[in-house]
C-alpha positions as CSV (number, residue, x, y, z in Angstrom):
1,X,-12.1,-16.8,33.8
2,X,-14.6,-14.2,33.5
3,X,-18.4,-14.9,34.7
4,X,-20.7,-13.2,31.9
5,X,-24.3,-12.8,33.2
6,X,-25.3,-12.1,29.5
7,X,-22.6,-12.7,26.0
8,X,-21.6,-9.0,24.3
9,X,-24.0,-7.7,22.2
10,X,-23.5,-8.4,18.5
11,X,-23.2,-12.1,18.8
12,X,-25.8,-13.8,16.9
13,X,-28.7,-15.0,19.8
14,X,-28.5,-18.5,18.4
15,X,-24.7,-18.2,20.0
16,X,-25.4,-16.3,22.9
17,X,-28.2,-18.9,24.0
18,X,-26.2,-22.4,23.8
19,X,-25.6,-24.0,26.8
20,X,-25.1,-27.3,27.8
21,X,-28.0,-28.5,30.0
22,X,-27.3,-31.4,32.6
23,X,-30.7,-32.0,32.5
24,X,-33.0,-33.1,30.1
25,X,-36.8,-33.9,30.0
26,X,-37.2,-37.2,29.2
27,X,-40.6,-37.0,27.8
28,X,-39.4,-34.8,25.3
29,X,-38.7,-37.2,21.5
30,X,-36.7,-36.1,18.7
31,X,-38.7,-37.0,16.0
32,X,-37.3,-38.3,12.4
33,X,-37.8,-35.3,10.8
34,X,-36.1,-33.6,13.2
35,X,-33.2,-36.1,13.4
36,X,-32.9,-35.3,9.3
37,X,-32.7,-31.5,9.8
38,X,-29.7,-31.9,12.5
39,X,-27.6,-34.4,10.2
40,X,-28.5,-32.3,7.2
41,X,-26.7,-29.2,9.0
42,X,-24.4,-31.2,9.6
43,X,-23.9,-32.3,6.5
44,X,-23.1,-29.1,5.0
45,X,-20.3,-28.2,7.4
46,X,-17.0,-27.0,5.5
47,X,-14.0,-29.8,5.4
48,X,-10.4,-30.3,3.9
49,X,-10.4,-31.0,0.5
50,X,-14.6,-31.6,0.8
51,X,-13.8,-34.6,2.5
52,X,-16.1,-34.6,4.7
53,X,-14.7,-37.3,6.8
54,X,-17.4,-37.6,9.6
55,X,-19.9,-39.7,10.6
56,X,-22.8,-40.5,13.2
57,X,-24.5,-43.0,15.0
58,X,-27.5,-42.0,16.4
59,X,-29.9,-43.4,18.9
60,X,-33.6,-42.4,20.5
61,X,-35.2,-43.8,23.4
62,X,-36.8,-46.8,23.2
63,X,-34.4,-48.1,20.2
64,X,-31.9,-50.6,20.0
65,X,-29.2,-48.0,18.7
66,X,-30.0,-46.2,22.2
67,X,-29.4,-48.9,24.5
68,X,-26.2,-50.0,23.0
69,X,-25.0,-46.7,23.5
70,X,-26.8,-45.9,26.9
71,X,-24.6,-48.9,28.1
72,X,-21.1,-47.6,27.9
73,X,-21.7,-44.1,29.3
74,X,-19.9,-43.1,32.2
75,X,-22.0,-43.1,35.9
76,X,-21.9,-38.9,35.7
77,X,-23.3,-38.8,32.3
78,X,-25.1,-41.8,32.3
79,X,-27.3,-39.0,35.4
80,X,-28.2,-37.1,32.5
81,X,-27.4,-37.9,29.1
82,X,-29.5,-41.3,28.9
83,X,-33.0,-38.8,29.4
84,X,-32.1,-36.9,26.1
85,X,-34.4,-37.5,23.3
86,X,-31.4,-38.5,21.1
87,X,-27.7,-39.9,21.7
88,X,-25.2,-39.0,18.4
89,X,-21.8,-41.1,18.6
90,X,-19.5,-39.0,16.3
91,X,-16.4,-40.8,14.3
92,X,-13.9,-39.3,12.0
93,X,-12.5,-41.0,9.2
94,X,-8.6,-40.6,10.0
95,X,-7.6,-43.3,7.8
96,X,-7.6,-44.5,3.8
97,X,-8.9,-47.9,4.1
98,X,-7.1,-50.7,7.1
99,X,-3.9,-48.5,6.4
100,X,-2.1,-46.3,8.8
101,X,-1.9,-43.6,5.6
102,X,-3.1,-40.8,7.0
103,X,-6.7,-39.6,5.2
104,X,-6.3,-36.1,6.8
105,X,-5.0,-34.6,9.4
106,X,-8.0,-32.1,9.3
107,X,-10.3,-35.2,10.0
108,X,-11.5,-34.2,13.9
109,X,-11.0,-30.2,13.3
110,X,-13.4,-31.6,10.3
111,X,-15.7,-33.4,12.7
112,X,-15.4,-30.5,15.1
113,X,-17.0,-28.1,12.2
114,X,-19.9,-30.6,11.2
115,X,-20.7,-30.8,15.4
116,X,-20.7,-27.1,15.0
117,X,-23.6,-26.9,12.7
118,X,-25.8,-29.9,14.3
119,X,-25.3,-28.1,17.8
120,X,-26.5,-24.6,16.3
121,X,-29.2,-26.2,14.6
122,X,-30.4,-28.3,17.5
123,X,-30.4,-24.5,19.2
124,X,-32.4,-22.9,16.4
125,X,-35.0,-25.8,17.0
126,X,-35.2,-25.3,20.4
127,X,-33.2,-28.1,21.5
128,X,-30.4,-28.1,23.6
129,X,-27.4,-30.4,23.2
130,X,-24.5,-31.3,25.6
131,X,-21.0,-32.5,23.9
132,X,-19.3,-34.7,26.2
133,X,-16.7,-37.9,26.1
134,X,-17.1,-39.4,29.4
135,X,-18.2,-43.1,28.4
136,X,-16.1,-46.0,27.8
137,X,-14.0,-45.7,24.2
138,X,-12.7,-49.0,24.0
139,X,-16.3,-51.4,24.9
140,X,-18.4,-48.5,22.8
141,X,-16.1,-48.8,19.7
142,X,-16.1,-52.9,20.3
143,X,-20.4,-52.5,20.6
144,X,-20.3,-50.3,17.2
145,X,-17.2,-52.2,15.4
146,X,-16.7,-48.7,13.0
147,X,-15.0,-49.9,9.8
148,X,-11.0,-49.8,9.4
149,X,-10.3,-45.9,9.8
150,X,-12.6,-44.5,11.7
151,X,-12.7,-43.8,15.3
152,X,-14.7,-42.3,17.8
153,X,-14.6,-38.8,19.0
154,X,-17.3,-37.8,21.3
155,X,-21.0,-38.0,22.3
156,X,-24.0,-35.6,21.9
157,X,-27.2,-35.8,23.9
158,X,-29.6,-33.6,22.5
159,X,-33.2,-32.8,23.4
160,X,-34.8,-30.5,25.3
161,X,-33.4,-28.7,28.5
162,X,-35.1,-29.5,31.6
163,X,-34.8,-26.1,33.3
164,X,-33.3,-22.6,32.5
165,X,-29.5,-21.6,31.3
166,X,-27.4,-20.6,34.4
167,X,-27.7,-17.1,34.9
168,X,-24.3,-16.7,34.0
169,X,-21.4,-19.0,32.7
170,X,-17.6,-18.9,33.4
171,X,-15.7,-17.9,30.0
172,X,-11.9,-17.3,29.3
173,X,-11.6,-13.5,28.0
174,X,-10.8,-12.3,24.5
175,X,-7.3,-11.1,25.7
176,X,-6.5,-14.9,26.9
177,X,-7.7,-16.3,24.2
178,X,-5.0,-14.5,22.0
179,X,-1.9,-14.8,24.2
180,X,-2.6,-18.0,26.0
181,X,-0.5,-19.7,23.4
182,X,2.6,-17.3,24.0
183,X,2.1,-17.3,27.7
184,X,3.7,-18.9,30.5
């Protein structure tokens, strides 16, 4: 692991600025219109086949959606994640209908893509947004009951940062990213 005080020059600042805060103001809403411009991104991320097999449930402070999800976050996100001015539950559609047929393999490297775009979004809006899955799987998908097919992934708390990036982040190097595959 390398420990970059600042990313290489070249990479687009909207990259280079992305972190993941652990702390976020709670004051701070996401308002609808915003919401709309983060699933919109989304909604133009690249998938297999155009099958765009992702989905999101979203929830703000002070909502219903919110507090179902607030409930089933783990204690060491539940520190940070419930002051976020929005929480996104992602799902990919794995399956055709209540069958095991597989609807794509591609369907969470899909979901992956469409998080991609929301996250640099949020960025170019000045929001900051932390991906993480520590919350309970099993009693969230039993709150949410997602049709036949679709499963959770992840969570995303997004709003903004309370405080500054670190002043420099831990990154695997270019070289180990191209022969950590082959290496033993």
């Amino acid at each position: 692991m390398r420990r970059d005080r600042e990313p290489p020059g070249g990479i687009h600042p909207l990259l280079a600025g992305r972190f993941s805060p652990y702390e976020f103001d709670p004051s701070a809403a996401v308002d609808d219109h915003s919401l709309g411009l983060l699933l919109e991104a989304a909604r133009w991320a690249p998938s297999a086949g155009n099958s765009q097999p992702w989905g999101f449930f979203t929830g703000r402070p002070g909502e219903r959606e919110h507090e179902r999800v607030v409930r089933h976050l783990a204690p060491s996100s539940a520190r940070w994640a419930a002051d976020a001015g929005l929480l996104v539950v992602t799902l990919a559609r794995r399956y055709v209908d209540d069958t095991p047929l597989l609807y794509s393999e591609f369907a969470d490297y899909d979901l992956g893509q469409a998080v991609a775009h929301l996250t640099i979004q949020a960025q170019a809006m000045g929001l900051a947004s932390h991906q993480f899955r520590a919350f309970d799987l099993e009693g969230l998908t039993e709150e949410l009951r997602p049709n036949p097919g679709w499963a959770i992934i992840s969570m995303i708390a997004i709003g903004r940062a309370a405080g500054e990036p670190p002043e420099s982040r831990e990154r695997r190097g270019i070289a180990d990213l191209r022969s950590a595959p082959w290496s033993s």
